[in-house]
Biotite code that builds the C-alpha atoms (Angstrom):
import biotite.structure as struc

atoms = struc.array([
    struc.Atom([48.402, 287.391, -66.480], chain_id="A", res_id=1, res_name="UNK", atom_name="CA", element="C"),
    struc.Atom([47.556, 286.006, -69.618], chain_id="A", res_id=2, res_name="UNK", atom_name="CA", element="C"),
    struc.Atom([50.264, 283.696, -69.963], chain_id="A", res_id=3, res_name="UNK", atom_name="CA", element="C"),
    struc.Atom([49.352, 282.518, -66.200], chain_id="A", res_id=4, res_name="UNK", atom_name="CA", element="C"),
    struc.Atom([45.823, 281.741, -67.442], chain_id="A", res_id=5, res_name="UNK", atom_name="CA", element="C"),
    struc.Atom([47.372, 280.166, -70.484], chain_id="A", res_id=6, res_name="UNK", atom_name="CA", element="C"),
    struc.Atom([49.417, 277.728, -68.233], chain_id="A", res_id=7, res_name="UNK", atom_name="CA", element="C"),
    struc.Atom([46.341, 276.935, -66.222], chain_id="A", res_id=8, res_name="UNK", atom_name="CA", element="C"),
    struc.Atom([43.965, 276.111, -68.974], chain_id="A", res_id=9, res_name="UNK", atom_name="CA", element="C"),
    struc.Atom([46.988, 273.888, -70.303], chain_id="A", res_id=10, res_name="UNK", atom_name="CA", element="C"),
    struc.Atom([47.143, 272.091, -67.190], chain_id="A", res_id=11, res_name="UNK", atom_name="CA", element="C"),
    struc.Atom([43.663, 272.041, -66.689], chain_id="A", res_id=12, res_name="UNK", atom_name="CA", element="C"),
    struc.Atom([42.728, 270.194, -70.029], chain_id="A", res_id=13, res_name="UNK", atom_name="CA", element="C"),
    struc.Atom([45.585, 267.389, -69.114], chain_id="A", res_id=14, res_name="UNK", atom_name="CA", element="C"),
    struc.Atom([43.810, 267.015, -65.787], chain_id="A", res_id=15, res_name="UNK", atom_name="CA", element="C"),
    struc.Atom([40.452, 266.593, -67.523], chain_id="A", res_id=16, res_name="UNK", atom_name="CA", element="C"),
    struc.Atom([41.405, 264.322, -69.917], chain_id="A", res_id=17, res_name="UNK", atom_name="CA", element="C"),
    struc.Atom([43.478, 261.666, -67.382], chain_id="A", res_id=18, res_name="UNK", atom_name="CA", element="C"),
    struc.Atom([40.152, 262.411, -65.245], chain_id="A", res_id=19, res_name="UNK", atom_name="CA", element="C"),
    struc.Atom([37.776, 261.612, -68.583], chain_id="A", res_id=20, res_name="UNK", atom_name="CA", element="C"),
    struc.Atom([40.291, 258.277, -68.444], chain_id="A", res_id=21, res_name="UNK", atom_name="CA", element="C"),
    struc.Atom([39.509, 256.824, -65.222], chain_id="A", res_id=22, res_name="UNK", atom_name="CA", element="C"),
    struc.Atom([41.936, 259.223, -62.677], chain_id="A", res_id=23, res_name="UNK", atom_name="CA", element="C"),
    struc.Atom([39.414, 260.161, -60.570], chain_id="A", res_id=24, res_name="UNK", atom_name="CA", element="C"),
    struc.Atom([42.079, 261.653, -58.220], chain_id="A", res_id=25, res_name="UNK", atom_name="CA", element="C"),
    struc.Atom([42.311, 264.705, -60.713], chain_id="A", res_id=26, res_name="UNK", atom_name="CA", element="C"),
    struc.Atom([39.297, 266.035, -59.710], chain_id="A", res_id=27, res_name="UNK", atom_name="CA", element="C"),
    struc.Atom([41.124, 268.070, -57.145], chain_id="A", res_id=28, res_name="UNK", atom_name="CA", element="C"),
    struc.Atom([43.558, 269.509, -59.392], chain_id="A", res_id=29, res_name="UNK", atom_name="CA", element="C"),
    struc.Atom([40.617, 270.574, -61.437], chain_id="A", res_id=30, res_name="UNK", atom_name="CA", element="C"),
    struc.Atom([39.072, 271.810, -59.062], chain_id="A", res_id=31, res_name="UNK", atom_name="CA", element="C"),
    struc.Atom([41.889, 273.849, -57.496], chain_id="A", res_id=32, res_name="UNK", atom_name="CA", element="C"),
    struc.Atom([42.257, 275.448, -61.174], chain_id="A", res_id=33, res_name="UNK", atom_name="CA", element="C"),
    struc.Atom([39.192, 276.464, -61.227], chain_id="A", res_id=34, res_name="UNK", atom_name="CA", element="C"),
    struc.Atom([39.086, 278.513, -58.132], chain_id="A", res_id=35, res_name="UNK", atom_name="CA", element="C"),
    struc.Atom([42.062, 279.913, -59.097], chain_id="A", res_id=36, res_name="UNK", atom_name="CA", element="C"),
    struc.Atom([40.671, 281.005, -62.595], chain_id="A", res_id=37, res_name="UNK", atom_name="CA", element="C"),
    struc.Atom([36.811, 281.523, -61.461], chain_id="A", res_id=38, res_name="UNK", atom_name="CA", element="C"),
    struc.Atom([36.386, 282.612, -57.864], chain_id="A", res_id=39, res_name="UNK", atom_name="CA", element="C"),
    struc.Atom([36.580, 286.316, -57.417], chain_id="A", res_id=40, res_name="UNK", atom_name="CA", element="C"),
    struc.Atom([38.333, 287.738, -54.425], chain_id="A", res_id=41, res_name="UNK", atom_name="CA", element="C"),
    struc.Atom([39.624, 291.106, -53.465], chain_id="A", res_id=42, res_name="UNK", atom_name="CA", element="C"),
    struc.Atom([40.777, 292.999, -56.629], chain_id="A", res_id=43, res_name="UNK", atom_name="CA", element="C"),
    struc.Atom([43.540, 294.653, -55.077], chain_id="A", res_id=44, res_name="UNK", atom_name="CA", element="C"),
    struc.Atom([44.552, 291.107, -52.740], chain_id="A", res_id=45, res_name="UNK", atom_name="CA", element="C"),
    struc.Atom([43.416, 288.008, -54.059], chain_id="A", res_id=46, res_name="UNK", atom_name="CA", element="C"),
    struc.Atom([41.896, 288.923, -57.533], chain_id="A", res_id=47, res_name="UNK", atom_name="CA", element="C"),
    struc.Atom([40.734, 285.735, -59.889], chain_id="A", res_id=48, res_name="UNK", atom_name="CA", element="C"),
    struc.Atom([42.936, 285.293, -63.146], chain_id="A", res_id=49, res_name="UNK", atom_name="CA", element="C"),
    struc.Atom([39.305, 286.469, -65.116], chain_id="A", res_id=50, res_name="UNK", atom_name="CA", element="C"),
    struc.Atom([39.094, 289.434, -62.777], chain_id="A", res_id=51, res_name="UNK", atom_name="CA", element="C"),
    struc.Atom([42.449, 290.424, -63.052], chain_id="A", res_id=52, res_name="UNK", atom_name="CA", element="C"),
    struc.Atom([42.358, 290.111, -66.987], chain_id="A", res_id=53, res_name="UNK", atom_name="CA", element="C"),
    struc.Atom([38.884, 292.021, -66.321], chain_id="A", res_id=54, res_name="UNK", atom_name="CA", element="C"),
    struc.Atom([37.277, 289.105, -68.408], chain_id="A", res_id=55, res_name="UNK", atom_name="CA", element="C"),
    struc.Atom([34.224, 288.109, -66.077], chain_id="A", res_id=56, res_name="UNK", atom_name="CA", element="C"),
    struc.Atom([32.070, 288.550, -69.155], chain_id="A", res_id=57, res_name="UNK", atom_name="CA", element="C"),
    struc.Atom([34.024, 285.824, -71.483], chain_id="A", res_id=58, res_name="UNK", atom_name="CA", element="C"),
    struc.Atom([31.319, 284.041, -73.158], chain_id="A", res_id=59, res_name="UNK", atom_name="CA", element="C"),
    struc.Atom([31.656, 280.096, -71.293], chain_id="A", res_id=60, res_name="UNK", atom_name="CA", element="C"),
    struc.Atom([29.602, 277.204, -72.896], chain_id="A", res_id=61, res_name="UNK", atom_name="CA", element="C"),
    struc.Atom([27.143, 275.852, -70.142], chain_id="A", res_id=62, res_name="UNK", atom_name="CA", element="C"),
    struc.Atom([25.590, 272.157, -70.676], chain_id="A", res_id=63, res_name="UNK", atom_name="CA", element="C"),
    struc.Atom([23.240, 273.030, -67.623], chain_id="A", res_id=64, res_name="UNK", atom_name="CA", element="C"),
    struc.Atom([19.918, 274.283, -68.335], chain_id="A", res_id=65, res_name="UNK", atom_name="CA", element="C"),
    struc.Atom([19.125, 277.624, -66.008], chain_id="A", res_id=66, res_name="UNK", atom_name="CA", element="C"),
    struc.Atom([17.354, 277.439, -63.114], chain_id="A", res_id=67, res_name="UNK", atom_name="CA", element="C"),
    struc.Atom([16.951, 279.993, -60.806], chain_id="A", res_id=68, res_name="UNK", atom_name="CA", element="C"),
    struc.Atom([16.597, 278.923, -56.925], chain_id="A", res_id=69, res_name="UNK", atom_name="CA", element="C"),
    struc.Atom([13.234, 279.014, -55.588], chain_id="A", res_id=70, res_name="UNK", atom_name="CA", element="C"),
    struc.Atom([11.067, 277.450, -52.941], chain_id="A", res_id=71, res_name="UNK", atom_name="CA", element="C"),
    struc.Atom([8.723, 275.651, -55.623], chain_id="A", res_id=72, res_name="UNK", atom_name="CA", element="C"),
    struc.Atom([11.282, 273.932, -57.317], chain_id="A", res_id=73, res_name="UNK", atom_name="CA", element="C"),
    struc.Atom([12.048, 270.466, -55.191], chain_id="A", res_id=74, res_name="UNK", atom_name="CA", element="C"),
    struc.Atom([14.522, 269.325, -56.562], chain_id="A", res_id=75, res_name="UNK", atom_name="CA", element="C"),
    struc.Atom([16.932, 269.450, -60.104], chain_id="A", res_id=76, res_name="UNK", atom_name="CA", element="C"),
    struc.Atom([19.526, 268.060, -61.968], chain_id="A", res_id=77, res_name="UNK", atom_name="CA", element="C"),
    struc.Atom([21.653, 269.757, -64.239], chain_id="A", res_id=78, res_name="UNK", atom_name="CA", element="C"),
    struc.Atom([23.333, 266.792, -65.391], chain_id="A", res_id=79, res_name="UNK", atom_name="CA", element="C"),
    struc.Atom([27.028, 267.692, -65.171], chain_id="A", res_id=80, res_name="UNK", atom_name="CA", element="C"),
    struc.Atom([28.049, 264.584, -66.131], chain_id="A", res_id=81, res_name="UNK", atom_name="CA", element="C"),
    struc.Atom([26.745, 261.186, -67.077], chain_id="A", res_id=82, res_name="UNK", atom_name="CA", element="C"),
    struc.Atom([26.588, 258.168, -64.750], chain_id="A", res_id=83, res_name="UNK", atom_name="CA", element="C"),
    struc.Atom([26.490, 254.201, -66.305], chain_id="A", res_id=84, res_name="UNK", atom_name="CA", element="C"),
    struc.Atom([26.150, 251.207, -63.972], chain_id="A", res_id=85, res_name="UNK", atom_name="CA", element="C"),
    struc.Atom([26.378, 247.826, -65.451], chain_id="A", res_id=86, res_name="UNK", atom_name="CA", element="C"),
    struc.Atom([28.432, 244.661, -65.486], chain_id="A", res_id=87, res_name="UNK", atom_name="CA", element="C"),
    struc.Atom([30.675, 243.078, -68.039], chain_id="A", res_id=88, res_name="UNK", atom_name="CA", element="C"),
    struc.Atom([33.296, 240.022, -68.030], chain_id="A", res_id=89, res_name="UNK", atom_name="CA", element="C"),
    struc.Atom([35.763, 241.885, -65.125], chain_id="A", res_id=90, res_name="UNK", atom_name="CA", element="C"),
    struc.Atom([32.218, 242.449, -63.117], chain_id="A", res_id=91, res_name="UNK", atom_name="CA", element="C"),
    struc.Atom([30.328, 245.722, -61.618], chain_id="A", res_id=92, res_name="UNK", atom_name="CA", element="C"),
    struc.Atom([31.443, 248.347, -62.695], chain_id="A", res_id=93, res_name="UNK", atom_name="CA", element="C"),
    struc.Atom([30.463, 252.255, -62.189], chain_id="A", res_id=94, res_name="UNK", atom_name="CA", element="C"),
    struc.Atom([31.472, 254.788, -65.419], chain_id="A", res_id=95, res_name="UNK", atom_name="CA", element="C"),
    struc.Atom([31.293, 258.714, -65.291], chain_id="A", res_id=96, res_name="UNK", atom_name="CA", element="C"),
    struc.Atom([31.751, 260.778, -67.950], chain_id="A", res_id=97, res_name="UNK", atom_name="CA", element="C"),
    struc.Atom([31.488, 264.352, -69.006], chain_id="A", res_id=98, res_name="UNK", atom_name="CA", element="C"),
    struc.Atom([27.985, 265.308, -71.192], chain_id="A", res_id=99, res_name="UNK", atom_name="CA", element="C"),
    struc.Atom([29.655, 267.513, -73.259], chain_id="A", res_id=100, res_name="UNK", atom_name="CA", element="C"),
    struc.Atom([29.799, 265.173, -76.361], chain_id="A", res_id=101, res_name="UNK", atom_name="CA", element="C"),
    struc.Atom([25.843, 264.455, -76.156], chain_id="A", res_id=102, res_name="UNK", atom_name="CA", element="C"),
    struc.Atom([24.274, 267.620, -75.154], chain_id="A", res_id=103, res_name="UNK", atom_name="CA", element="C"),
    struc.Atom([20.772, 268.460, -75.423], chain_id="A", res_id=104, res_name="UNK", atom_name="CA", element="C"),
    struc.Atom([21.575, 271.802, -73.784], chain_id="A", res_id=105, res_name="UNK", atom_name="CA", element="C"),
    struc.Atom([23.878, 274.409, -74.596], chain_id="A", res_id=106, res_name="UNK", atom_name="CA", element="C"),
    struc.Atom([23.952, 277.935, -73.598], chain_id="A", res_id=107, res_name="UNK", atom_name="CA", element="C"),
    struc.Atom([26.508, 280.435, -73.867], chain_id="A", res_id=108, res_name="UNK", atom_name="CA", element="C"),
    struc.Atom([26.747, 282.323, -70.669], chain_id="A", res_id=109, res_name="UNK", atom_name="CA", element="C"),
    struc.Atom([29.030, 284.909, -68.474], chain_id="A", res_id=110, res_name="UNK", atom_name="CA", element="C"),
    struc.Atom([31.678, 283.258, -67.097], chain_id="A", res_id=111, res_name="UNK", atom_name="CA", element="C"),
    struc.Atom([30.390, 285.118, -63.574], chain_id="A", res_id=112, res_name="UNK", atom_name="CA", element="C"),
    struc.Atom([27.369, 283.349, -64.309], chain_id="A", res_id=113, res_name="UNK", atom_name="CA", element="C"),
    struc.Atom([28.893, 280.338, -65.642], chain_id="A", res_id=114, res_name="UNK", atom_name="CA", element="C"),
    struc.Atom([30.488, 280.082, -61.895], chain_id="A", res_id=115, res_name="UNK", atom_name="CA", element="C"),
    struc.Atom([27.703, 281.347, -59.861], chain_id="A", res_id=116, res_name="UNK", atom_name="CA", element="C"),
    struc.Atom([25.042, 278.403, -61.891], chain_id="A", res_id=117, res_name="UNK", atom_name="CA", element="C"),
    struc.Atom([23.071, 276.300, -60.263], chain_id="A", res_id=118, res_name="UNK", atom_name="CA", element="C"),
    struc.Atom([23.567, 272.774, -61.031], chain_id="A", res_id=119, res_name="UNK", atom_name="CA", element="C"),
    struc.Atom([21.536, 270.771, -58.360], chain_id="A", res_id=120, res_name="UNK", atom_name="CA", element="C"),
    struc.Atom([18.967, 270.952, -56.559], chain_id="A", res_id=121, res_name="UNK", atom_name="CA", element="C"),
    struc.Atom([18.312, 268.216, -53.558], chain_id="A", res_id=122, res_name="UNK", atom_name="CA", element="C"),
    struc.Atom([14.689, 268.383, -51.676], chain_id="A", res_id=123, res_name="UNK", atom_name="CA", element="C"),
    struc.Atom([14.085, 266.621, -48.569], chain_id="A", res_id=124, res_name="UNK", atom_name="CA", element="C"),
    struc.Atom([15.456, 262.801, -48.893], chain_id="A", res_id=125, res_name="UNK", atom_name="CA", element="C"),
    struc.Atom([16.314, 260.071, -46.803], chain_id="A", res_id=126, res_name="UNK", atom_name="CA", element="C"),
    struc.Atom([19.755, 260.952, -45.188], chain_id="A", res_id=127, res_name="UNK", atom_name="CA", element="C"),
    struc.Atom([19.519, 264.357, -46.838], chain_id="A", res_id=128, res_name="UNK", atom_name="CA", element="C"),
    struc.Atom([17.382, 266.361, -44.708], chain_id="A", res_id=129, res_name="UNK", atom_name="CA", element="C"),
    struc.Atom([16.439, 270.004, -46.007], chain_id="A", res_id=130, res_name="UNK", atom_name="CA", element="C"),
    struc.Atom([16.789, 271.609, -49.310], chain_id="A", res_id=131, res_name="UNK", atom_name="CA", element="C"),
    struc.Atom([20.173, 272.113, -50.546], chain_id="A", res_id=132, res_name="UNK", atom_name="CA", element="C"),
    struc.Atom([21.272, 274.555, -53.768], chain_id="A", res_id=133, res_name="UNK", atom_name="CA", element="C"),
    struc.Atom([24.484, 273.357, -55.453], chain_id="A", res_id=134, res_name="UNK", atom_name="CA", element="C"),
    struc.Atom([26.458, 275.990, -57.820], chain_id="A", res_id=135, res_name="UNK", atom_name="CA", element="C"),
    struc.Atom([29.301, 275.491, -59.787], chain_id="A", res_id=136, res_name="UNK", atom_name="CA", element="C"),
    struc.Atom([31.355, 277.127, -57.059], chain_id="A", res_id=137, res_name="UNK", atom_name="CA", element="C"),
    struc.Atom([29.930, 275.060, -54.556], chain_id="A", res_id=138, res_name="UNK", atom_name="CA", element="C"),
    struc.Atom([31.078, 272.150, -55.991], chain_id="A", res_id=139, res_name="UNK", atom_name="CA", element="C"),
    struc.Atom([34.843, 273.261, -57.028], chain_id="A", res_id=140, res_name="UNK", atom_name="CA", element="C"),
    struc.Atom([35.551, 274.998, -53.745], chain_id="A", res_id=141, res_name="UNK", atom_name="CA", element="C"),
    struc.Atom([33.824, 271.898, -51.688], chain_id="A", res_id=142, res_name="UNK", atom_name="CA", element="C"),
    struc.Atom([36.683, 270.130, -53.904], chain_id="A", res_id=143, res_name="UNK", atom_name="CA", element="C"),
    struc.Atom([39.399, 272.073, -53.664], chain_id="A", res_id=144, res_name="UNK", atom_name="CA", element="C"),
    struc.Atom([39.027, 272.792, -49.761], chain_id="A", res_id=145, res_name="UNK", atom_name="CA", element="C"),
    struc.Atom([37.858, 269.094, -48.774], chain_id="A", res_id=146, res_name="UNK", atom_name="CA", element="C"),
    struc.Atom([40.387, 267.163, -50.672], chain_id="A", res_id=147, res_name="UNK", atom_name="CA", element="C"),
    struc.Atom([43.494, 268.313, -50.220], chain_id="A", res_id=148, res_name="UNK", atom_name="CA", element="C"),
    struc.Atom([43.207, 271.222, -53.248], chain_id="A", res_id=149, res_name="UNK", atom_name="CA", element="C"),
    struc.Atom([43.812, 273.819, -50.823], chain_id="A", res_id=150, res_name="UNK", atom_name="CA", element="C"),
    struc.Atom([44.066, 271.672, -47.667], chain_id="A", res_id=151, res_name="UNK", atom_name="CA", element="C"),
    struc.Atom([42.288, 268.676, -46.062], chain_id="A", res_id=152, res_name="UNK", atom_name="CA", element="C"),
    struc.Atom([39.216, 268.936, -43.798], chain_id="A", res_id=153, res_name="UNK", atom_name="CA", element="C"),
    struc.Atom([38.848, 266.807, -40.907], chain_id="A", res_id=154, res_name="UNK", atom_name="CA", element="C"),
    struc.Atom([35.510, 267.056, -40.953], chain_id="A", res_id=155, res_name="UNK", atom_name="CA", element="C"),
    struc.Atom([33.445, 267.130, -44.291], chain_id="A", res_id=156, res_name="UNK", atom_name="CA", element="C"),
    struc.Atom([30.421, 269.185, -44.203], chain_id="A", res_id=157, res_name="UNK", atom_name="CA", element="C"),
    struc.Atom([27.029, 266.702, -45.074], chain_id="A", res_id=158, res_name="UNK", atom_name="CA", element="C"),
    struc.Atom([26.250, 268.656, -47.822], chain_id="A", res_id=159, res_name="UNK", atom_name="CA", element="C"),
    struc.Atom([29.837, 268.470, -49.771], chain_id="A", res_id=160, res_name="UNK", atom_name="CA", element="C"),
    struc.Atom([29.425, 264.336, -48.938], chain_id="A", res_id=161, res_name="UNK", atom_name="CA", element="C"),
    struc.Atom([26.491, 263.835, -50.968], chain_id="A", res_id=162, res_name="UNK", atom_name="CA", element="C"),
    struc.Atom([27.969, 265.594, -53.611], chain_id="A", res_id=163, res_name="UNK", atom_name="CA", element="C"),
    struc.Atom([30.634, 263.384, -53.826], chain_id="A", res_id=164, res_name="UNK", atom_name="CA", element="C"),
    struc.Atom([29.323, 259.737, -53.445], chain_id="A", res_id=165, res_name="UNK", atom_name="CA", element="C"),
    struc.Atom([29.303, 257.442, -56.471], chain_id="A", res_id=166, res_name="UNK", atom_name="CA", element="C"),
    struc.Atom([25.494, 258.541, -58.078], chain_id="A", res_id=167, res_name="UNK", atom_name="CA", element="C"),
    struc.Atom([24.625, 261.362, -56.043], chain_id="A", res_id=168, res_name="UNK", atom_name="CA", element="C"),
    struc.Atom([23.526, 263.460, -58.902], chain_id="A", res_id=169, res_name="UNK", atom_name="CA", element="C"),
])
């Protein structure tokens, strides 16, 4: 098992850093690894590598500050990432990028909780009706079962779409 997480976090840090270059594409490979590291299933069927190296308590470095979900909080952003519009010689252009080089947040946490944290909140907004709670999980398995990770959905649930558009967060 340990050599199998070994090979995933390998894999996973190449697919982060083509994805940190522009491949946006690798966002399902990431996301894919993830589950396969984070989610828990069955322990004697479909165990997580963490569960089955009983490691759920490995300390994980969170750039998201906690929030716990409740009915008076509207609406949050944990920031996952940063988001740049501008324009230069070539044009418009759009740049995303990880906010792990310019934290102003940084917890060490579970890695149960590290999966299981919230990292949006969306009230009520124009196209967005209702108030949606995003978690890490939420976002990797939306990922990995939308996109092709898993398998491809014919239809994509409203809440995984807004998720995904260019400045959503």
């Amino acid at each position: 098992m340990r050599a199998g997480l070994a090979e995933q976090l390998r894999l996973l840090e190449k697919r982060c850093q083509a994805f940190d270059g522009g491949e946006w594409g690798e966002a399902v490979d990431i996301a894919t690894r993830l589950r396969v590291i984070f989610q828990e299933g069955s322990p004697n069927k479909n165990p997580s590598l963490l569960q089955s190296l009983e490691a759920r308590q490995v300390r994980m470095l969170s750039s998201v500050e906690p929030v716990e979900d409740s009915d008076n909080i509207l609406s949050f952003s944990g920031g996952l990432y940063r988001q740049r519009f501008g324009r230069d010689d070539s044009g418009s252009f759009y740049e995303l990028r990880p906010k792990l080089g310019d934290l102003y947040a940084r917890f060490e946490v579970p890695a149960f909780r590290w999966w299981q944290q919230i990292v949006e909140i969306k009230g009520n907004e124009v196209g967005n009706p209702g108030r949606q709670v995003y978690r890490r999980t939420d976002v990797a398995k939306g990922i990995a079962e939308h996109d092709g990770g898993a398998h491809f959905a014919s239809r994509i649930p409203e809440s995984y779409d807004v998720l995904t558009r260019p400045g959503a967060s």
